[in-house]
N, C-alpha and C positions, 0 to 999 in steps of 0.2 A: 716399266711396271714391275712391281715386284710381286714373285711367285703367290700362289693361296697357301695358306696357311692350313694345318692340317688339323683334324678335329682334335678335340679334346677329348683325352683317354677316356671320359666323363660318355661320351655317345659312341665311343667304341664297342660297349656291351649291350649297343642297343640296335645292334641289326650293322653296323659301320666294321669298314675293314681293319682288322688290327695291323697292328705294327708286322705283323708273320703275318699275313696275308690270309689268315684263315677266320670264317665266320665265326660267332659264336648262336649257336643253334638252341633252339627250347631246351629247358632242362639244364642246360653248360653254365658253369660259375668260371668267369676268366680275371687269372691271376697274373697280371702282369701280361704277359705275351703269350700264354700256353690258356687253352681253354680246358675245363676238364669237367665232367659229365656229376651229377649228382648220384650220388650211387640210391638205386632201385631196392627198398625191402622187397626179401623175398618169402616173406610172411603174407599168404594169405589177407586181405580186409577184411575177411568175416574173423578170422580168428583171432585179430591187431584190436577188431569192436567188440570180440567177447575180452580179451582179455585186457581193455579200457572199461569194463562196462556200458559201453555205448550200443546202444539203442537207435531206430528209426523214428522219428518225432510222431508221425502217421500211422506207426502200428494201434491194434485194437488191442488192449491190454484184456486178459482174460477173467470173468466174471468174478472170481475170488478177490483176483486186483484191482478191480475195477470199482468193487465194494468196499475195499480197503483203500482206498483213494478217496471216496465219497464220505468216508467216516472221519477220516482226515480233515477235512474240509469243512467238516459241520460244524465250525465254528464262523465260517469263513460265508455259507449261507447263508447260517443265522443273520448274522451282523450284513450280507447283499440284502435280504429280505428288509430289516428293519429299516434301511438307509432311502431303499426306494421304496417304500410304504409312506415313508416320513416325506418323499421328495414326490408322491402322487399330488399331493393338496398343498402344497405352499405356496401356489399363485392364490388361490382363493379364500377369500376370507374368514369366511368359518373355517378354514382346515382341516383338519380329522373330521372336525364334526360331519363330514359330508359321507364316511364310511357308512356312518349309520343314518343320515336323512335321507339316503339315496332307497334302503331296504325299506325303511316306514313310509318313506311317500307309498311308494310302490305297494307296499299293504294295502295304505291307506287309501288308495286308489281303487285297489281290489275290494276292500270293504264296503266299500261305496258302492259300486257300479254291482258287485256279484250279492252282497247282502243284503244292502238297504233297494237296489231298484230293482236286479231282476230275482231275491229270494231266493238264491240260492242255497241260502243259511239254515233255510226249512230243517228242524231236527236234528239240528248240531250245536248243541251247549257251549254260551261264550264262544259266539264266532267272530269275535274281535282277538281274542288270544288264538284262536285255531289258526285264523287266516295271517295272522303276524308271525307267528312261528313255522309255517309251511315258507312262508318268503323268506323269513330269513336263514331257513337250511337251503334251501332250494337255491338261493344265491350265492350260496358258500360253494356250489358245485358247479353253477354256471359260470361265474367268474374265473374258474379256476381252469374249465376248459375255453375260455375268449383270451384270455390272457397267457394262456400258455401255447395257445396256437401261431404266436406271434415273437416268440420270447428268444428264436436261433435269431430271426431276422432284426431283430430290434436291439443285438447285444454282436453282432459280425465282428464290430473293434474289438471288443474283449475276447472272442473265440481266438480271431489270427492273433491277438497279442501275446497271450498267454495259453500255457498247455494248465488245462485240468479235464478231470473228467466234465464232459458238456452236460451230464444229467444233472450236476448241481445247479444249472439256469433254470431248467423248470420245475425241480425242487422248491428251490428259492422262491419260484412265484406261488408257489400253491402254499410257504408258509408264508407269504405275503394276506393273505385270502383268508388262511388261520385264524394270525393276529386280528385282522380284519371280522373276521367270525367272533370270536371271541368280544373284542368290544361290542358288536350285538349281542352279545347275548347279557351283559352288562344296561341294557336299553329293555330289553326283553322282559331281564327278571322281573323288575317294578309294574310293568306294564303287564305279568300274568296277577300279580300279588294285587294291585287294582283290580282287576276283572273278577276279583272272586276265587282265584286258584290258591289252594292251602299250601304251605309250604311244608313238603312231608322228605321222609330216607331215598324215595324212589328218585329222587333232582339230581341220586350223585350218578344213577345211569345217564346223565348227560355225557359224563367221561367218555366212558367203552362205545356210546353210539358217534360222537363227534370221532373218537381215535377212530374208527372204521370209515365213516365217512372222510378223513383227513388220509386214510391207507389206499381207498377205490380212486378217491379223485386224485392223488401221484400218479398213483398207476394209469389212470386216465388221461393224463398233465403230460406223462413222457411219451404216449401214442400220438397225442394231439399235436405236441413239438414237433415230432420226427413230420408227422404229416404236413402241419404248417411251413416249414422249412423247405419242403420237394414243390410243394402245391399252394402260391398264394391265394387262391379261391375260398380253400378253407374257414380264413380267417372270417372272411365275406359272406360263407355261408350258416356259421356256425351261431349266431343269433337269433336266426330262422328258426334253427331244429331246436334251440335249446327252450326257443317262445313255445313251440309246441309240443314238447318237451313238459315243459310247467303246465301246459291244461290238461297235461293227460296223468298226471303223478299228484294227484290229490292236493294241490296246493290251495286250491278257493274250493272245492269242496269234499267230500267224505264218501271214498271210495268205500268204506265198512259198511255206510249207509243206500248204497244203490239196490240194496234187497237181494232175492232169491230169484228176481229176474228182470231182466230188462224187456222195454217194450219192444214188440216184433218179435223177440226172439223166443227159444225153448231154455227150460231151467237150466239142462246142460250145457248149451251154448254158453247162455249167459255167466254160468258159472265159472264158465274159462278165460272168458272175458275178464270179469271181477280177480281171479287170479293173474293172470298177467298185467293187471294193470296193478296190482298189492306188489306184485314182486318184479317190479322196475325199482333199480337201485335206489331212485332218486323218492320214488314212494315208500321206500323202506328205510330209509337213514329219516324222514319226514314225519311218517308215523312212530319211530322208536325216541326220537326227541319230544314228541307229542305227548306219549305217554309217559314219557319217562317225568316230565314238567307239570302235567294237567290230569288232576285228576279228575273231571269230568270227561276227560276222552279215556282214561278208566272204566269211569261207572256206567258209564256209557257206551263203550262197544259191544256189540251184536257178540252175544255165546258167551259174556263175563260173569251172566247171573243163568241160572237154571230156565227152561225153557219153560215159558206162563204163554199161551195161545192169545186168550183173551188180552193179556198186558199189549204184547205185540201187536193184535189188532189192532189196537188203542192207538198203537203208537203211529201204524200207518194210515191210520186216519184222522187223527187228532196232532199227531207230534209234528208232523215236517207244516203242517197250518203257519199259516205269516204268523198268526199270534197266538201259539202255543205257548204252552205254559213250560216252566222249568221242568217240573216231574212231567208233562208227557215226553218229553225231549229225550227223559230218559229211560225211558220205559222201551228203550232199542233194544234194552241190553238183554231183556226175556226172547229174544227173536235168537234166532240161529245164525249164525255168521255165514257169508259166503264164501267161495272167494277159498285162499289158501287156509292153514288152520295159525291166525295168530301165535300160537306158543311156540310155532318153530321161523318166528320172524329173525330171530338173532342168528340165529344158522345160514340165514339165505341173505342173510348183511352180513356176518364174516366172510361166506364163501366169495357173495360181487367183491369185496375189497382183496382177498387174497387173487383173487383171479385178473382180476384188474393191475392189481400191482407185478405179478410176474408176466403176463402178455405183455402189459405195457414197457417196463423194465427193460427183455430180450426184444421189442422190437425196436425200440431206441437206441438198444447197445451195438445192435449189428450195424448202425449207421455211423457210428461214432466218427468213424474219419472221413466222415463225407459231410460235417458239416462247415460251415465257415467257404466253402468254397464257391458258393455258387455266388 
């Protein structure tokens, strides 16, 4: 038998005895018969990574960078937004059209059951445009928090794939909701200019009240994220509070018109009632698009025209009747307003949207590297 044949210098560097009898060990490059050690820098890694530029992939970049990232990118949202707005409805065959049959059923359902059967309409001028326009803001802010509750978990491949700031995902969906808003209100305008609504200078406050409502609900969109992302329940609960939600922020009817008091209660009470329920966000971006659109919700709220006793009598005995007439409808407007004082509605709609947007902003931001992981 002839002797074994001895390995091939080829598995000598792989754990196998060299020719010199010596191992070659982690770290050793072996050159021929002598093994020799890779020489060790003795520079610091933190100081090798500053003076690479290198960075930790999972650090939380600090608020100045973090916005300067996001501005970056806003081109990159825009163009996420539109691609999956376009890619919501191309199974079904109306497509887009369903942005907006989805708000007008929904009206029109409310119009139905709230004005023609149980009269709720009593006293509010053109309650086909009031009640179409209450749905279609109030939708623009609902959506925006269902949709963004859901928006870490439904996008996980793009978070581990790619490093950007995460706040541009629910960004993205609230300008999904925009866009979205926007083509109602393309459905809207004809549908006020039918109903009887002039077409007057005060239509271009739709801008500043939608900008606002478009500021509160980000700001809203990145609190809801953060939360949907920790707590799938959210997602699940968040339909619930926003349904009730819409029956208490003056959507199917006219929190101006609840009077100077409510039954059971004292005028003070009541008073505080009628404010709090004016200055919920969602009743303040609702009523500033109201007016800003309809001028019978104008000439018609409570404290617009001089205080006439007798007219306001009139009106709560006569005006909110199933079948009152136009002029007593408006005969609200000699009655005293409840409730906060109208002329500083714009003040307490900037303030919800700035406030909204920086809570929501800083509590988003401190989670930043905790998403994607779960």
């Amino acid at each position: 038998m002839t002797d074994r044949q001895a390995p091939p210098r080829a598995l000598q560097g792989a754990g196998h005895e060299p020719a010199s009898g010596r191992l070659a060990g982690p770290g050793q490059l072996q050159s021929g018969s002598v093994a020799t050690t890779a020489p060790a820098s003795a520079e610091p890694l933190a100081e090798l990574a500053r003076r690479y530029g290198l960075r930790p992939s999972a650090t939380r970049p600090k608020v100045p960078a973090y916005l300067g990232q996001l501005w970056q990118r806003r081109h990159f949202i825009l163009a996420f937004a539109t691609a999956r707005n376009i890619a919501l409805y191309t199974e079904a065959k109306l497509g887009q059209l369903w942005q907006v049959l989805t708000p007008l059923l929904n009206a029109g359902v409310y119009w139905l059951i709230f004005g023609e059967l149980l009269h709720i309409s009593r006293g509010i001028p053109n309650y086909l445009g009031f009640v179409v326009t209450g749905v279609f803001v109030f939708n623009f802010t609902q959506r925006s928090f269902i949709s963004t509750s859901t928006v870490m978990t439904q996008n996980l491949d793009l978070i581990r794939a790619l490093q950007f700031p995460r706040a541009a995902l629910p960004i993205g969906y609230v300008v999904i909701e925009l866009q979205q808003m926007l083509l109602s209100v393309v459905v809207l305008v004809p549908i006020l200019l039918l109903t009887g609504e002039p077409l007057t200078w005060h239509w271009l406050l739709l801008i500043p009240a939608l900008a606002l409502q478009m500021i509160f609900n980000t700001g809203c969109g990145l609190a809801v994220a953060r939360l949907g992302s920790q707590v799938n329940d959210v997602s699940q609960l968040l339909p619930f509070l926003t349904r009730t939600w819409l029956y208490v922020s003056g959507v199917i009817f006219s929190i101006a018109s609840l009077g100077p008091t409510i039954a059971g209660l004292s005028a003070s009470a009541s008073n505080k009632i009628i404010a709090i329920l004016q200055l919920n966000p969602a009743a303040l971006y609702i009523t500033l698009t109201r007016t800003a659109l309809m001028s019978s919700q104008r000439e018609s709220a409570p404290g617009s025209k001089p205080y006439n006793a007798a007219l306001c009598q009139t009106w709560h005995k006569l005006g909110q009747l199933k079948n009152a007439t136009a002029a007593h409808q408006y005969d609200s407007a000699y009655c005293h307003y409840a409730g906060a004082n109208p002329a500083h509605f714009w003040y307490y709609a900037a303030g919800w949207a700035v406030l909204a947007l920086v809570v929501g902003f800083f509590f988003f931001w401190r989670a930043e590297t905790g998403y994607g992981r779960g």
